[in-house]
C-alpha positions as CSV (number, residue, x, y, z in Angstrom):
1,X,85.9,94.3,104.6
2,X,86.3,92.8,101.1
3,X,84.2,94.3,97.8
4,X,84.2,92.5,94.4
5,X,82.6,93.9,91.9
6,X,79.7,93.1,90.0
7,X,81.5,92.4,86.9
8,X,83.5,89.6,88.7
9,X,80.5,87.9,89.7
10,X,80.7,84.8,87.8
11,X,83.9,83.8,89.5
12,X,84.1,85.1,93.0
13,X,82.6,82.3,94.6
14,X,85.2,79.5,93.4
15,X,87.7,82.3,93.5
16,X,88.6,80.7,90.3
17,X,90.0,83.7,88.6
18,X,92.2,86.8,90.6
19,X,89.8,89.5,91.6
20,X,90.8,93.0,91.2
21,X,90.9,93.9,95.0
22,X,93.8,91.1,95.1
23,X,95.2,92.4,92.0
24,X,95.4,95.7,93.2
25,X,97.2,94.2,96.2
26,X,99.9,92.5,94.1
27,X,100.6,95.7,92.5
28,X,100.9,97.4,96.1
29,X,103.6,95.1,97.1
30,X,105.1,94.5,93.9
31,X,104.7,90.9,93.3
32,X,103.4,89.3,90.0
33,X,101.2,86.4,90.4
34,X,100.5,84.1,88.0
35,X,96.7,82.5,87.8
36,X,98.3,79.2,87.3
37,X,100.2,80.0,91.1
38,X,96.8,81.3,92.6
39,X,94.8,78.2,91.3
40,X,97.5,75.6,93.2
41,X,96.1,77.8,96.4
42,X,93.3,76.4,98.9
43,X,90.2,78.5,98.8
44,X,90.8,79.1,102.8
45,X,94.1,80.4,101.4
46,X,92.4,82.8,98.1
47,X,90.2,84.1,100.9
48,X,92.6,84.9,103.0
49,X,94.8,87.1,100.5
50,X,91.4,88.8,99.3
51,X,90.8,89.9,103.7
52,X,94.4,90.2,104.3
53,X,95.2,94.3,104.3
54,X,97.9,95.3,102.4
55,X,97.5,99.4,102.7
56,X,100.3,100.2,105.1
57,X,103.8,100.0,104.7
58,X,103.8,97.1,107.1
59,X,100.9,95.1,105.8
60,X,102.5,95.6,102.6
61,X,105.4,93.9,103.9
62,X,103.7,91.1,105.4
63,X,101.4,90.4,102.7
64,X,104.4,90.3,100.5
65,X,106.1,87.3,102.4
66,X,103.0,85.7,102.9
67,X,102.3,85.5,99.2
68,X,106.1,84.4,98.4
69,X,105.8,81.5,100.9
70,X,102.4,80.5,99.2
71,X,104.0,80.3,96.3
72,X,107.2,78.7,97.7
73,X,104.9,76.1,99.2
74,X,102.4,75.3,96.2
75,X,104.8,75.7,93.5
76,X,108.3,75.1,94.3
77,X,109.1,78.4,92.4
78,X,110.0,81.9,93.5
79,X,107.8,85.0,92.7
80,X,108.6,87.4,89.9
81,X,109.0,91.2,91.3
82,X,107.4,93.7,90.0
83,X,108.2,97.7,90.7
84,X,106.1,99.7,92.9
85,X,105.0,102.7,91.5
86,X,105.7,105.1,94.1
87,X,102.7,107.7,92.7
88,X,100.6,105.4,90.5
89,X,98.0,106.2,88.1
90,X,95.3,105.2,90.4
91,X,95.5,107.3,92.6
92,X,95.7,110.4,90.8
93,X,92.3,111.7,90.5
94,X,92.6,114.4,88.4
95,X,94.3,112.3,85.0
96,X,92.3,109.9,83.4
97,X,95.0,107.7,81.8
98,X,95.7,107.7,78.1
99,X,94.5,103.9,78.1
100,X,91.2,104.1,79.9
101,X,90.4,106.7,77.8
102,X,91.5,105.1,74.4
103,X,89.0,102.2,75.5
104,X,86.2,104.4,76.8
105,X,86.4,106.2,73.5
106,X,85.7,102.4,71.5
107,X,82.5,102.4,72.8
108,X,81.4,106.5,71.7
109,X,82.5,107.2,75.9
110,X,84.1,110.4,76.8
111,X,85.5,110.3,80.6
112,X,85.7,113.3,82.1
113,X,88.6,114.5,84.9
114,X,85.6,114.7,87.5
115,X,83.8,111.6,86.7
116,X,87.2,110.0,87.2
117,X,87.9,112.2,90.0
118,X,84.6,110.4,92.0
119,X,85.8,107.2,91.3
120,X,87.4,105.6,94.4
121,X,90.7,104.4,94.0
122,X,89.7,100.5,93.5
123,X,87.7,101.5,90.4
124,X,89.9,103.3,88.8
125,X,92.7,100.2,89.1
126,X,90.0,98.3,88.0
127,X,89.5,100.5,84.7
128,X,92.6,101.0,84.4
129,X,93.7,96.8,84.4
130,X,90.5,96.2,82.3
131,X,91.5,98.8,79.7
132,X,95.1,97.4,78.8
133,X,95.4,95.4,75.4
134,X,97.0,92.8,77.0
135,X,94.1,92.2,78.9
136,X,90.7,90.5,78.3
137,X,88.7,93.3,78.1
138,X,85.3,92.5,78.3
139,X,84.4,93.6,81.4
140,X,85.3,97.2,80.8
141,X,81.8,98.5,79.5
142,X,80.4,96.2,82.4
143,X,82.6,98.4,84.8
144,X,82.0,101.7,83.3
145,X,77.8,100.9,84.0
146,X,79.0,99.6,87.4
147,X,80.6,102.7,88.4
148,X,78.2,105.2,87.4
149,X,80.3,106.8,84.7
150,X,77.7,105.8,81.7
């Protein structure tokens, strides 16, 4: 089953820009995408790497080679690794990270350890992503209202 956000609303239908369920995947199997790369794919292809699962160590595997021979295919150019984190920040429910709360703290917003706790592991990648300075971070207040934590 696939779940965008209501922040991402304005593009999901094109599939235009990388939603964060396919972000979160790309960081799952360690592979940076450029949105230059993911806007030489079909939108059958887009679709499929936002259904495809990439949660076990196989389907991580497969998505993986899936995505480098898109790439291959569309671009002529190799993918860029990226580390896994073997216990990433999303996933640990008890720390709200340093960044998220920096950026929740522009806006007068204290997070606490069980409002982040309650978040499912999607939303906190999502916060997370939309809270680093070298992203656009509009969305991030958006998110916060989404989620239920203001």
């Amino acid at each position: 089953m696939t779940h965008f956000f209501d922040f991402e609303a304005d593009f999901v239908d094109s599939l235009r820009c990388i939603p964060m369920q396919v972000r979160l995947k790309l960081d799952t199997c360690g592979i940076k995408l450029k949105l230059n790369q993911w806007n030489q794919f079909s939108q059958e292809e887009r679709q499929t790497l936002v259904e495809r699962p990439c949660n076990t160590e196989e389907t991580v595997q497969q998505y993986r080679e899936f995505l480098r021979q898109l790439v291959q295919q569309h671009t002529g150019e190799s993918v860029t690794d990226l580390p896994v984190e073997e216990n990433p920040p999303w996933m640990d429910d008890q720390n709200v990270p340093d960044s998220v709360s920096s950026k929740a703290q522009e806006f007068g917003i204290a997070i606490t350890s069980q409002q982040w706790g309650n978040l499912l592991p999607v939303q906190r990648f999502a916060l997370i992503k939309l809270s680093r300075s070298s992203h656009e971070n509009k969305n991030f207040l958006p998110a916060l209202k989404e989620f239920h934590v203001i």
